[in-house]
C-alpha positions as MATLAB code, in Angstrom:
seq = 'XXXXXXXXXXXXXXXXXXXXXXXXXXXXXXXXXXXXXXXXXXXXXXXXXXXXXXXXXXXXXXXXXXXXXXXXXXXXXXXXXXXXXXXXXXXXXXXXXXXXXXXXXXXXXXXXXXXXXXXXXXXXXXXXXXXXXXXXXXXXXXXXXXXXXXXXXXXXXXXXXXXXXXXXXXXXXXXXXXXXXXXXXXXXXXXXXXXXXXXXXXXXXXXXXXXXXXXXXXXXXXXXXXXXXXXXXXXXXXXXXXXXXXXXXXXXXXXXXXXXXXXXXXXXXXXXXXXXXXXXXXXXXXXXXXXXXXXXXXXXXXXXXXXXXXXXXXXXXXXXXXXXXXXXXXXXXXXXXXXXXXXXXXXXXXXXXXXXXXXXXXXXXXXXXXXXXXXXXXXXXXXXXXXXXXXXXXXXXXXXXXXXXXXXXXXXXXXXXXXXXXX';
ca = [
    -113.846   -4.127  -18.804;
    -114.767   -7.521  -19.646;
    -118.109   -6.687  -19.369;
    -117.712   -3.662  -21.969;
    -116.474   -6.168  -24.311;
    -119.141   -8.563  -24.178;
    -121.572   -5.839  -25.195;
    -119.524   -4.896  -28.069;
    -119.233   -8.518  -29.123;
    -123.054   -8.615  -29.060;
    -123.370   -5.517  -30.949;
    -121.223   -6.428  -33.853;
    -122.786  -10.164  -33.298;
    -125.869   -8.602  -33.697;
    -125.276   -5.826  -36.627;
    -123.707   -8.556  -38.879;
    -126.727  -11.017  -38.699;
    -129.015   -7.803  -39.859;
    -126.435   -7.118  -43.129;
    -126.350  -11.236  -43.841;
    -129.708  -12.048  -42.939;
    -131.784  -13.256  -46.400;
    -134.970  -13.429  -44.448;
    -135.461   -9.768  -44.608;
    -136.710   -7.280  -46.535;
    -133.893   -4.895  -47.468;
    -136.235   -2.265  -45.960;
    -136.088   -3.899  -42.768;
    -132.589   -4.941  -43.006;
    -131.805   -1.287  -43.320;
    -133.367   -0.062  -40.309;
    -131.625   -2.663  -38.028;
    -128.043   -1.742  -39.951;
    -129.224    1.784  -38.146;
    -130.220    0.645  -35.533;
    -127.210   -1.523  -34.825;
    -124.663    1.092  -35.026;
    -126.113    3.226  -32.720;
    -126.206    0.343  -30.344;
    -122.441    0.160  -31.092;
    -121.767    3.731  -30.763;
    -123.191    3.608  -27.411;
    -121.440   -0.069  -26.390;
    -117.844    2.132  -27.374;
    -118.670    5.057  -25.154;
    -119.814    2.679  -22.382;
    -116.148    0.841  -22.692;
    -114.549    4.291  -23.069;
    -116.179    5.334  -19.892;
    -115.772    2.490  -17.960;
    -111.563    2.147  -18.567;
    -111.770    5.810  -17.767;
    -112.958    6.437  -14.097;
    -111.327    6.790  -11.025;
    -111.637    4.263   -8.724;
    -113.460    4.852   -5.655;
    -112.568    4.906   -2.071;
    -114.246    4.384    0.913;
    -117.462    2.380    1.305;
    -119.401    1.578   -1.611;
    -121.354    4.443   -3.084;
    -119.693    7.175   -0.430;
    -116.712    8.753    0.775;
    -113.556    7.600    2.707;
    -114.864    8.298    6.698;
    -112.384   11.312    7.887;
    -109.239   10.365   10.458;
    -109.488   12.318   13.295;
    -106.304   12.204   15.161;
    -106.490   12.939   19.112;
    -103.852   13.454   21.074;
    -103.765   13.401   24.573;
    -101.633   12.662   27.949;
    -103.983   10.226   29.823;
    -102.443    7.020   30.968;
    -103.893    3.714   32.470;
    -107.708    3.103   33.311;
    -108.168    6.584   31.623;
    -106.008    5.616   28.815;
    -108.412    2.550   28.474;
    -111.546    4.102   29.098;
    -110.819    6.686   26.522;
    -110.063    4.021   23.831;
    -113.286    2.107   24.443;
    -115.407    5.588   23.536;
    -113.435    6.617   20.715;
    -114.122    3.109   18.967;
    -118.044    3.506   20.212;
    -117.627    6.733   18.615;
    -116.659    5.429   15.615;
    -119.236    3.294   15.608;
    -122.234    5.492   15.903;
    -120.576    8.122   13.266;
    -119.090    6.092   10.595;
    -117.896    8.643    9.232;
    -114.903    9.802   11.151;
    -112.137    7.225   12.854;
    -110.934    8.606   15.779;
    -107.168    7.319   15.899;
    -105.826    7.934   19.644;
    -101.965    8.472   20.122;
    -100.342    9.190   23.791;
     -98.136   12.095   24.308;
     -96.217   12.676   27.343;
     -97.196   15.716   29.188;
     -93.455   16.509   30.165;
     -93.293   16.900   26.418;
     -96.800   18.175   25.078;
     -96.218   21.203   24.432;
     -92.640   21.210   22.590;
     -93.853   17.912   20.347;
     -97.277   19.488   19.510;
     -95.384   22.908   18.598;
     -92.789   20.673   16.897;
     -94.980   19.115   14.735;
     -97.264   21.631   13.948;
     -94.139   24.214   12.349;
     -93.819   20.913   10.446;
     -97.452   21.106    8.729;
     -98.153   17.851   10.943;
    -100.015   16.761   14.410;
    -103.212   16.184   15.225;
    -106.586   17.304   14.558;
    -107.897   16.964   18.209;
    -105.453   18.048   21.815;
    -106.267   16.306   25.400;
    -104.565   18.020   27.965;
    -104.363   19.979   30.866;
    -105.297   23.346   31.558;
    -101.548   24.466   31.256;
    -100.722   22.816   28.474;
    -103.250   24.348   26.614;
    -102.091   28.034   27.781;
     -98.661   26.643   26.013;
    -100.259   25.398   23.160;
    -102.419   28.580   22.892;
     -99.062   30.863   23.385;
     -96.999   29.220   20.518;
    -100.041   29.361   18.195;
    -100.931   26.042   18.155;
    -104.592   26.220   18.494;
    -107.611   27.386   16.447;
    -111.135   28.641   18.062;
    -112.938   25.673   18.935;
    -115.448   24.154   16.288;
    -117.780   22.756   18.366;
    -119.506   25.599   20.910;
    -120.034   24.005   24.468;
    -123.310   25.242   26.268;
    -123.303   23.144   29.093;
    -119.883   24.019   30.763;
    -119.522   25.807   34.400;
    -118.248   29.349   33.621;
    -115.154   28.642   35.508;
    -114.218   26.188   33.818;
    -115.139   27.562   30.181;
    -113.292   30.859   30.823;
    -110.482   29.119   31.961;
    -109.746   28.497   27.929;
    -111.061   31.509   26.751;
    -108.710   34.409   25.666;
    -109.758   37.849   24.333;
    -113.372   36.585   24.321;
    -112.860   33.994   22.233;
    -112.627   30.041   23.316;
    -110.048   28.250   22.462;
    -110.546   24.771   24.156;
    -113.392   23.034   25.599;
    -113.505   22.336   29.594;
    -113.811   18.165   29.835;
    -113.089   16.763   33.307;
    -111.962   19.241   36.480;
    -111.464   19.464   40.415;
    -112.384   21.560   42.850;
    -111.498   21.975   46.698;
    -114.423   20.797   49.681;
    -114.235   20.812   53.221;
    -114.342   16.995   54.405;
    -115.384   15.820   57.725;
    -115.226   12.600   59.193;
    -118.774   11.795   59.966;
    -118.001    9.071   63.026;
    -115.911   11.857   64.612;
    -116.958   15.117   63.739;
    -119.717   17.581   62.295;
    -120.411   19.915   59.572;
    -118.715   23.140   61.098;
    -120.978   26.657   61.114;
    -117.723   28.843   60.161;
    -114.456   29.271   60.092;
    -114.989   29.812   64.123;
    -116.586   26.455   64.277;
    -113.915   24.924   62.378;
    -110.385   25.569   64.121;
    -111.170   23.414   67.014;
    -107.844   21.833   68.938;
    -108.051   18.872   66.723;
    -107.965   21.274   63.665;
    -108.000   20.713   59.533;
    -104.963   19.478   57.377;
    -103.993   20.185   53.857;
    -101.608   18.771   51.614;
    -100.193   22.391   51.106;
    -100.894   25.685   51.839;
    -101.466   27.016   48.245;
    -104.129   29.588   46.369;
    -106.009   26.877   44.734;
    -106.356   25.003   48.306;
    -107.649   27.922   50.058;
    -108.818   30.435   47.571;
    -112.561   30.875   48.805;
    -111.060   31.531   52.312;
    -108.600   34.196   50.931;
    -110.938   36.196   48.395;
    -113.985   35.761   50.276;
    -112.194   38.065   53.249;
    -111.408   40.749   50.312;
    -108.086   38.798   49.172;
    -106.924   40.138   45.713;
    -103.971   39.972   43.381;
    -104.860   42.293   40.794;
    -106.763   45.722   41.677;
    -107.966   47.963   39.100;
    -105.305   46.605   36.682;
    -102.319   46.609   38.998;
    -100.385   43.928   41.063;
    -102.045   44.154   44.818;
    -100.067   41.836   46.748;
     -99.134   44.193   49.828;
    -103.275   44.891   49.873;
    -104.001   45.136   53.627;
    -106.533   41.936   52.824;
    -103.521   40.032   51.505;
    -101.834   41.041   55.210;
    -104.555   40.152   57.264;
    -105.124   36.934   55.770;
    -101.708   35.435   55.725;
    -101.389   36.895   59.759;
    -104.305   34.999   60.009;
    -102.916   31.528   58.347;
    -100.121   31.879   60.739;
    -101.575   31.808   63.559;
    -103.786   28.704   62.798;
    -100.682   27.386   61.584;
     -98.654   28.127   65.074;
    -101.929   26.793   66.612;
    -102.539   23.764   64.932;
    -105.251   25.030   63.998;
    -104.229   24.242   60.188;
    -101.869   21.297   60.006;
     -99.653   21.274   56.847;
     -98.992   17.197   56.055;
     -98.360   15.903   52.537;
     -99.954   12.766   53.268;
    -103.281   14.544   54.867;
    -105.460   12.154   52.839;
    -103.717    9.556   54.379;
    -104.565   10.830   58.153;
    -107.896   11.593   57.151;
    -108.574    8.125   56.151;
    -106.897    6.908   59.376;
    -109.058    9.263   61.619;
    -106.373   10.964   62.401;
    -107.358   14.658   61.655;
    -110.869   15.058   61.571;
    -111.128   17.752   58.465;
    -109.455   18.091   55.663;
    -109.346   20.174   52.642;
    -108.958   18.410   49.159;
    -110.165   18.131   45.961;
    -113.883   16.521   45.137;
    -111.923   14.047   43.032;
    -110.940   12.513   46.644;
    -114.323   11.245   47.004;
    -113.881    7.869   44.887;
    -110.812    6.820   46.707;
    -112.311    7.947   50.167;
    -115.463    5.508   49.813;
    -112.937    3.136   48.128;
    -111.352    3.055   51.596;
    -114.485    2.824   53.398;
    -114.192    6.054   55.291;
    -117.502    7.774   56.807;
    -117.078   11.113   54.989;
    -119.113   13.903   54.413;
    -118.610   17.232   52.737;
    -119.024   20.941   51.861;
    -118.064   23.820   49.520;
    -115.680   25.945   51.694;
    -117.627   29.126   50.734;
    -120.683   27.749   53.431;
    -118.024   28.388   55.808;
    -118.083   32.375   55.330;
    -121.716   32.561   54.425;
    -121.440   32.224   51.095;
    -119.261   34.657   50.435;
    -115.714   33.448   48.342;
    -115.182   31.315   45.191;
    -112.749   28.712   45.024;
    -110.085   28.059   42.110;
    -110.828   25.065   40.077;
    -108.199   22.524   40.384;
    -106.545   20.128   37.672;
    -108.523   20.960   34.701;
    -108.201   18.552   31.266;
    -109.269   20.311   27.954;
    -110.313   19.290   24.443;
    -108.388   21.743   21.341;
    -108.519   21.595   18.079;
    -105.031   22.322   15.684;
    -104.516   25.415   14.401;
    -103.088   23.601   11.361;
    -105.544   20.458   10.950;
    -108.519   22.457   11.405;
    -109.478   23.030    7.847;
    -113.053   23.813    6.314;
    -112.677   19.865    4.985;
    -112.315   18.744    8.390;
    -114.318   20.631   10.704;
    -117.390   18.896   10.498;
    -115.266   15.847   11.602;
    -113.381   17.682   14.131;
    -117.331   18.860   15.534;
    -118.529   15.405   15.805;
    -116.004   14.285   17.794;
    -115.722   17.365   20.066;
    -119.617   16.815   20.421;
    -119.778   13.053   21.262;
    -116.784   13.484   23.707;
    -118.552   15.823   25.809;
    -121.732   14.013   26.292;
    -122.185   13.215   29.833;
    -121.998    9.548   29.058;
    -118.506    9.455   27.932;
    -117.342   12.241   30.868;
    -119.044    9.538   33.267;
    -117.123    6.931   31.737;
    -113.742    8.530   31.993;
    -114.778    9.718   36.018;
    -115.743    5.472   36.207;
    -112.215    5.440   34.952;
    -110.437    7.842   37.354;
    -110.954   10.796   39.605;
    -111.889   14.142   38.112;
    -115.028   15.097   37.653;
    -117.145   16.017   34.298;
    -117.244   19.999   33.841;
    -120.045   20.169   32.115;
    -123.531   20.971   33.862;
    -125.353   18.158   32.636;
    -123.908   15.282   34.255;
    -125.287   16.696   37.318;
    -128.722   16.176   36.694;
    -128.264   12.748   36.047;
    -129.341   10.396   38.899;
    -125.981    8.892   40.011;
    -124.614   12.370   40.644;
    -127.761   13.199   42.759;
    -125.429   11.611   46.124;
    -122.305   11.547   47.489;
    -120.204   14.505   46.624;
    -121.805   15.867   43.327;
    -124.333   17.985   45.221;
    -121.145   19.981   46.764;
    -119.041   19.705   43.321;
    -122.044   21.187   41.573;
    -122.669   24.027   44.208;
    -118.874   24.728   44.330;
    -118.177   24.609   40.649;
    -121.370   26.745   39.771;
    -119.796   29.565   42.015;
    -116.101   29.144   41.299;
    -114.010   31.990   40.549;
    -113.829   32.809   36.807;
    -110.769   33.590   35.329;
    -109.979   34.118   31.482;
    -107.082   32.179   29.774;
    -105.268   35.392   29.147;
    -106.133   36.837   33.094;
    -102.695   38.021   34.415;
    -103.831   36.002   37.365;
    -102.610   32.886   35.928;
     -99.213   33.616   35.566;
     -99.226   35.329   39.486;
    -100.592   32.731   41.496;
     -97.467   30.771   41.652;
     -95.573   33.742   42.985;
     -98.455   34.520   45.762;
     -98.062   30.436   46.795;
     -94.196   31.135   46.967;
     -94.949   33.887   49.343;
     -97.315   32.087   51.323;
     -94.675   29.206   51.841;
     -91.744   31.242   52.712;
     -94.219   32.672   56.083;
     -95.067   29.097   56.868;
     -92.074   27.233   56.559;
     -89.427   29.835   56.633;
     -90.866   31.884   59.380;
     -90.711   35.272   56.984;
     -93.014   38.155   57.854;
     -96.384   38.028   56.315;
     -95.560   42.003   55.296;
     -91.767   40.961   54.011;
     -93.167   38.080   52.098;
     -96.371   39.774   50.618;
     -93.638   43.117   49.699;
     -90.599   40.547   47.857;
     -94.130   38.968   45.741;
     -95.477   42.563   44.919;
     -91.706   43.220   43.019;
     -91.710   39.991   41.621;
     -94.907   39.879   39.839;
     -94.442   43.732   38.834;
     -90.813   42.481   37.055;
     -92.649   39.368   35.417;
     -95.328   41.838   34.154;
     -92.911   44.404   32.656;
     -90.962   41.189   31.050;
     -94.330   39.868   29.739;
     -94.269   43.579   27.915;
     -97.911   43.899   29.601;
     -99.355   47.004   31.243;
];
């Protein structure tokens, strides 16, 4: 403004010394008075103009950088580590923020829902693999933005329903064979294996000893229908008694613990056990638990986190924002950083080639992931396995036929079906 007026001063300033001036020709005099008010015409519209505009926001001569908000259920050194590459982030995109708020997981699902039938929440979701079936079920999410290439199949399916993604695979877990390398050598088989001194497990669950139970024709779901009384299923859990009543298989909660200790010369656990096993000093070394039958069998991935975007915040203004962020937090650098950070390791393939993760247990991670049994968001598997683990407790603890168990599961998961309204 007051720059407006001092160019108006100078315009009248200068059209008044042409109309006074007695030096000049009138001729000349004339063509200045002409010239002059243009000059003022022009001075006006510049004031006009000027008093007019909006001011701008953001950085000078661009836009405001987007706010991404993330929301996710990590806590401590994750919590940290997670911080540290959202500002770096920041910092080589200026333009998004990436603003980072902590949600219980407890309470994930039923805040995110919450919020969203309010027209709020965040742009971004960290979570686990079942939260984001929750999320997915009340409606909460949009098809991802960014399209990951680089993810194990496993994983990727796991948050894919009707064909279509609907979360990114970030950090996962999957189950190895561990032996004690001071006591004890890389079994053949499963023969090899059940010596007297035998293998522990913190419990006798699907996702511990799914390439054992599918890679000797284990099924729950056979051309579309519930198969828990298959033969296969039979055979199996005889089988798991026996090595149970043996001890063969030794059930013990604190199995890491006795592992570390010498105690029990195999174990079965997650590769995220790794870090705290060398932590410990322990002479470990490992293998995926399909070597043990030849190849055959695929194990479940375990504890799964995945990156979502809102079904409400993901609008055609923000996606580009919502991209770069889904993008940078995949890139094996900030996976390594949050595995640094804690236990689970980065689901995506590249990582892998990366020289750190040519030693210790990535080699088995890599092989066990690669071959891991695939199963889609939406697989009716999902919702079953907790009913097959319920039957596989109640032989082992509660002494209950393998065929009485297996028959109760079949009517349970045929009832949950019918209540899901699904075929």
């Amino acid at each position: 403004m007051e720059r407006s007026k001092m160019t108006m001063h100078i315009a009248w300033r200068l059209t008044s010394s042409l109309i006074h001036g007695s030096t000049m020709s009138a001729r000349w005099a004339n063509a200045f008075v002409g010239a002059g008010r243009v000059f003022l015409i022009i001075a006006t519209l510049t004031l006009v103009t000027g008093c007019s505009s909006a001011p701008q926001t953001g950085e000078p001569g661009g836009p405001a950088p987007a706010v991404v908000d993330v929301w996710h259920s990590l806590q401590g050194a994750e919590e940290d580590a997670l911080e540290i590459q959202a500002q770096m982030i920041a910092e080589k995109h200026p333009e998004v923020i990436v603003k980072l708020n902590y949600v219980p997981e407890k309470t994930f699902a039923s805040f995110s829902y919450q919020s969203e039938a309010g027209g709020e929440g965040p742009e971004i979701f960290i979570a686990s693999r079942e939260i984001i079936h929750q999320l997915y079920g009340q409606g909460a999410l949009a098809p991802v933005v960014y399209k990951d290439q680089e993810a194990f199949p496993a994983a990727l399916a796991a948050f894919r329903f009707g064909e279509i993604s609907y979360a990114l695979p970030w950090l996962t877990d999957i189950p190895l064979l561990y032996f004690r390398t001071d006591i004890a050598e890389a079994p053949l088989d499963l023969a090899g294996l059940f010596t007297a001194k035998g293998v522990s497990i913190v419990s006798p669950d699907t996702a511990t000893l799914s390439a054992w139970w599918n890679g000797q024709g284990g099924r729950i779901i056979n051309t579309g229908k519930v198969s828990f009384n298959d033969p296969n299923n039979v055979v199996f859990l005889q089988q798991l008694l026996t090595w149970r009543n043996a001890q063969a298989i030794r059930i013990d909660p604190a199995a890491i613990t006795s592992f570390a200790k010498g105690e029990t010369p195999y174990i079965i656990t997650g590769a995220s056990a790794a870090k705290h096993l060398t932590q410990q000093n322990v002479p470990w070394g490992s293998m995926p638990l399909s070597d043990l039958l030849g190849g055959q069998g695929q194990s479940l991935i375990g504890r799964t986190l995945g990156i979502a975007n809102s079904a409400i915040k993901t609008t055609p203004d923000m996606r580009d924002a919502i991209q770069t962020v889904e993008k940078a937090l995949l890139t094996p650098e900030v996976e390594g950083a949050l595995l640094e950070a804690g236990r689970l390791l980065p689901a995506n393939i590249s990582y892998y080639g990366r020289p750190e993760a040519q030693k210790g247990v990535f080699p088995q991670a890599k092989t066990a992931l690669s071959k891991a049994w695939t199963l889609e968001g939406n697989a009716q598997e999902w919702k079953l396995i907790s009913i097959q683990d319920s039957a596989w407790n109640s032989v082992l603890a509660e002494n209950t036929a393998p065929e009485d168990a297996l028959n109760n599961a079949q009517v349970q998961a045929e009832k949950a079906i019918l209540v899901k309204g699904q075929p």
